[in-house]
N, CA, C and O atoms as a DFTB+ gen file, in Angstrom:
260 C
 N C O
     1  1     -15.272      -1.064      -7.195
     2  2     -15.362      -1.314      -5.761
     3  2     -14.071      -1.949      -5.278
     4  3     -13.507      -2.783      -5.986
     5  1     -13.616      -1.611      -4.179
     6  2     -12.624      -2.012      -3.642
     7  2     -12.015      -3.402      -3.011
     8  3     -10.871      -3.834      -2.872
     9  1     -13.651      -4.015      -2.617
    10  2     -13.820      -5.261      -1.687
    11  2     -14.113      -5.976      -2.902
    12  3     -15.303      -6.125      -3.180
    13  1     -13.519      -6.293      -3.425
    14  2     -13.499      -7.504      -4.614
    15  2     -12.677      -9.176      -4.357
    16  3     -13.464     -10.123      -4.337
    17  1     -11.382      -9.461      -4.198
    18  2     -10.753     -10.029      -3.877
    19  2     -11.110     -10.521      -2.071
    20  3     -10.433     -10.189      -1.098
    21  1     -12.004     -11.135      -2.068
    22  2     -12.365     -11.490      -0.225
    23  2     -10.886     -12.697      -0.008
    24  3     -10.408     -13.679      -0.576
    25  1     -10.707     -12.095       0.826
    26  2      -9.284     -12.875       1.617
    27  2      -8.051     -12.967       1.109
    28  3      -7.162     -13.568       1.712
    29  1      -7.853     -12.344      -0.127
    30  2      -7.241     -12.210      -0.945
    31  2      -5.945     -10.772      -0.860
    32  3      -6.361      -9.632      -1.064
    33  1      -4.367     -11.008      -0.538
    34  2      -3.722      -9.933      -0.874
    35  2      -3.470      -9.048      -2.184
    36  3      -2.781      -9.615      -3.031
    37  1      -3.973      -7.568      -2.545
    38  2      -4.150      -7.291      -3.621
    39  2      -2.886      -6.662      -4.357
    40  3      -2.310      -5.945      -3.539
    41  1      -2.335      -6.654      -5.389
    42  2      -1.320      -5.895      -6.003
    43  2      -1.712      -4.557      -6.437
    44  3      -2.483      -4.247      -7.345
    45  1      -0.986      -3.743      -5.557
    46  2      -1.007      -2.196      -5.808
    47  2      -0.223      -1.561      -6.602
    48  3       0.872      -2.084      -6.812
    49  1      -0.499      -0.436      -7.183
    50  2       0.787      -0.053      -8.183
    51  2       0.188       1.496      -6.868
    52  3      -1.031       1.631      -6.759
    53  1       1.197       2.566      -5.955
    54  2       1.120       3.214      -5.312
    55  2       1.336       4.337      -6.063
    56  3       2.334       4.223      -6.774
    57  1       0.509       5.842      -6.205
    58  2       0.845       6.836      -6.833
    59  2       0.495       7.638      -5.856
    60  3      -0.061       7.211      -4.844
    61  1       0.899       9.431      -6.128
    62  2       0.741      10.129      -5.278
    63  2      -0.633      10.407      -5.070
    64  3      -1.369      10.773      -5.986
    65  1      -1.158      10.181      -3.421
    66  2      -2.702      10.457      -3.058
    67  2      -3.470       9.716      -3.827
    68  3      -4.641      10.017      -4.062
    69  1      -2.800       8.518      -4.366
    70  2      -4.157       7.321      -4.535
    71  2      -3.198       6.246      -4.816
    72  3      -1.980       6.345      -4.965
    73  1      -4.095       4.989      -4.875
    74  2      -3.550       3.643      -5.568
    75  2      -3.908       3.460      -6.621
    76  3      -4.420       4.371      -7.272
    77  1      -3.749       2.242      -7.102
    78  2      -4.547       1.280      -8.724
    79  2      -4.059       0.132      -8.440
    80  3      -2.934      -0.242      -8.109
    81  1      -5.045      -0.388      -8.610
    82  2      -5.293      -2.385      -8.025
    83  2      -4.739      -2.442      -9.713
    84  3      -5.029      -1.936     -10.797
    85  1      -3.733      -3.430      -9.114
    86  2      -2.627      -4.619     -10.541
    87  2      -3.774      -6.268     -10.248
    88  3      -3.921      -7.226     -11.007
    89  1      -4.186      -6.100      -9.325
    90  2      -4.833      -8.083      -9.465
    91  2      -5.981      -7.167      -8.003
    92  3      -5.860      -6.136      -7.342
    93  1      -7.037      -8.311      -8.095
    94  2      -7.905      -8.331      -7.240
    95  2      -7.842      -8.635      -5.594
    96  3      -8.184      -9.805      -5.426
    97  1      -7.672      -8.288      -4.914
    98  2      -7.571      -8.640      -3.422
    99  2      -8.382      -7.801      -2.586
   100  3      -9.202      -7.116      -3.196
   101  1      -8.352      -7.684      -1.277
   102  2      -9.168      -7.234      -0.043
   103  2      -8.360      -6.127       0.758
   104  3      -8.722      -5.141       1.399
   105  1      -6.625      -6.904       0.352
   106  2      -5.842      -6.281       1.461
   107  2      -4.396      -6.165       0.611
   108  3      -4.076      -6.724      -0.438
   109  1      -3.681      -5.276       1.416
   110  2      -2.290      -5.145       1.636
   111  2      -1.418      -5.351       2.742
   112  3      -1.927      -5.062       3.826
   113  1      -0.211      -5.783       2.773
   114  2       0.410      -6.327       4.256
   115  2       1.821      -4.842       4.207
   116  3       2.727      -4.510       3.442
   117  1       1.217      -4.337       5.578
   118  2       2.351      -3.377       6.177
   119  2       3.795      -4.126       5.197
   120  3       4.055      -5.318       5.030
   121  1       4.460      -3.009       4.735
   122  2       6.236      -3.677       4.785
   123  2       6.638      -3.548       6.022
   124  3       7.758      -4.053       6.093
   125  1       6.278      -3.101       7.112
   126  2       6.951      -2.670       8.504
   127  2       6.720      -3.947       9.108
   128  3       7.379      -4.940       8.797
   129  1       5.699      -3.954      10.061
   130  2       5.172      -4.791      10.351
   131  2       4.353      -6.119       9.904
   132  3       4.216      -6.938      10.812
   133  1       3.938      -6.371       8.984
   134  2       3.438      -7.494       8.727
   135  2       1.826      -7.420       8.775
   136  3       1.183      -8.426       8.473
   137  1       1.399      -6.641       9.024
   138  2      -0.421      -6.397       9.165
   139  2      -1.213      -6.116       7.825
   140  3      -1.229      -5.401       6.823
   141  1      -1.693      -6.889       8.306
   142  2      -3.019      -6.918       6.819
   143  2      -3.562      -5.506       7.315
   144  3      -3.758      -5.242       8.502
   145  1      -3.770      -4.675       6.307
   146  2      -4.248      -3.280       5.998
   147  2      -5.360      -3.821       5.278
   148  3      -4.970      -4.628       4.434
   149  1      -6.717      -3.659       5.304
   150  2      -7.957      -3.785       4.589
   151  2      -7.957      -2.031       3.621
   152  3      -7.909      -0.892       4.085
   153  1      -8.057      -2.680       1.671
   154  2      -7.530      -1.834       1.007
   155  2      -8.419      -0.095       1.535
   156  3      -7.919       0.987       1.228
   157  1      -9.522      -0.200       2.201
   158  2     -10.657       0.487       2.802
   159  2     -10.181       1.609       3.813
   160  3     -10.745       2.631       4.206
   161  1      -9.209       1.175       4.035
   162  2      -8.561       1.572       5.690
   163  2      -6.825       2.181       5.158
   164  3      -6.045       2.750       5.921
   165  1      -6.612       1.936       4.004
   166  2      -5.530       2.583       3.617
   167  2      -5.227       3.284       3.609
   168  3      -5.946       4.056       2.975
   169  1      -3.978       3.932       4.178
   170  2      -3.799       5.724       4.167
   171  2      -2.334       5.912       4.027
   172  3      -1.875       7.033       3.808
   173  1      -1.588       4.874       4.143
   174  2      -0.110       5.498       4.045
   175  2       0.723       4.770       3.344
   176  3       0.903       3.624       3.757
   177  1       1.536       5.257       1.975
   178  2       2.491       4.383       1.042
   179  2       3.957       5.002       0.437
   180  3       4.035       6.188       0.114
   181  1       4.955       4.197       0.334
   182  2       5.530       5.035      -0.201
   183  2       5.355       4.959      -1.767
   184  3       4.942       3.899      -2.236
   185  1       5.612       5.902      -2.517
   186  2       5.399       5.734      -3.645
   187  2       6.958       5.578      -4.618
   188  3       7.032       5.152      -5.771
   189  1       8.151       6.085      -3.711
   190  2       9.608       5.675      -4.099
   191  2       9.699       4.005      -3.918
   192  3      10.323       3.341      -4.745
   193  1       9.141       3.486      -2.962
   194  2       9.404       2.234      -2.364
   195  2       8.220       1.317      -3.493
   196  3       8.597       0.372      -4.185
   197  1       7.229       1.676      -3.482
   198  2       6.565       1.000      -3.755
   199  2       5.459       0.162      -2.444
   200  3       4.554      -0.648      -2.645
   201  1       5.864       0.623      -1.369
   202  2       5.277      -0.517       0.000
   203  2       4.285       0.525       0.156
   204  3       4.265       1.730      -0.093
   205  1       3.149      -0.634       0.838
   206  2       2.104       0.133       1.627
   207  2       2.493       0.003       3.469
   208  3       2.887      -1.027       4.017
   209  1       2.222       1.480       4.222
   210  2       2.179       0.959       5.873
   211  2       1.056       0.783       6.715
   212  3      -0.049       1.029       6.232
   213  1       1.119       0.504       7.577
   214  2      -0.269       0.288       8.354
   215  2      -0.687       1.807       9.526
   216  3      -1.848       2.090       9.820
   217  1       0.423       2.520       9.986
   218  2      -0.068       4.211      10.234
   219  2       1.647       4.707       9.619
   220  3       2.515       4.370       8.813
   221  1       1.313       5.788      10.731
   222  2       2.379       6.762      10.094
   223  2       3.500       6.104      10.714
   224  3       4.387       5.728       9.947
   225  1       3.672       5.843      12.212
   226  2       5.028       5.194      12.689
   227  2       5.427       4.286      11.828
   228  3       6.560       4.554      11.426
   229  1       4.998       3.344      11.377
   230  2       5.830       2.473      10.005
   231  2       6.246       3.150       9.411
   232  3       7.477       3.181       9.399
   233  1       5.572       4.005       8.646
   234  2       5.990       4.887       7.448
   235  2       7.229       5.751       7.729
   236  3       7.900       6.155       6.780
   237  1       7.501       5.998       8.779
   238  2       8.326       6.706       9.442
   239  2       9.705       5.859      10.021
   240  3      10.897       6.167      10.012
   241  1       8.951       4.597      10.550
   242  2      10.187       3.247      10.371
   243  2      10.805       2.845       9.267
   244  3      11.940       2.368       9.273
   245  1      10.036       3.026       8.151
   246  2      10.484       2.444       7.196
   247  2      11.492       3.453       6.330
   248  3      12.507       3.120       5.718
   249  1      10.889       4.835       6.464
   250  2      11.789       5.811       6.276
   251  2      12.995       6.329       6.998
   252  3      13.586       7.396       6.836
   253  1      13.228       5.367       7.813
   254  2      14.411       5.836       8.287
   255  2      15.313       4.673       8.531
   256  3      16.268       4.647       9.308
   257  1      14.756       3.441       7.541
   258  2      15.366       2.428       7.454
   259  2      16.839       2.365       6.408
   260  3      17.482       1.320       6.309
């Protein structure tokens, strides 16, 4: 289950079209912006970078960073 870690930021290891929890948490924080992403609600990462984003415009900020 995903909701393990309550309030807790979780360590992701990002692969293509999925994750894998490294430690227990709830959430991930945008690299763009700064927003707690609930791991539930996740949809966009890079997997070169290693970062998770909160939609596609980050992902797209961050890619053209």
């Amino acid at each position: 289950m995903l909701m393990t870690g309550s309030g807790r930021a979780a360590r992701v290891h990002y692969l293509p079209g999925t994750f894998r929890l490294l430690s227990d948490g709830d959430h991930v924080v945008c690299a763009v912006t700064g927003a707690r992403i609930p791991l539930h609600e996740l949809r966009y990462w890079s997997v070169e970078r290693q970062e998770p984003y909160v939609d596609a415009e980050a992902s797209l900020r961050a890619q053209q960073r």
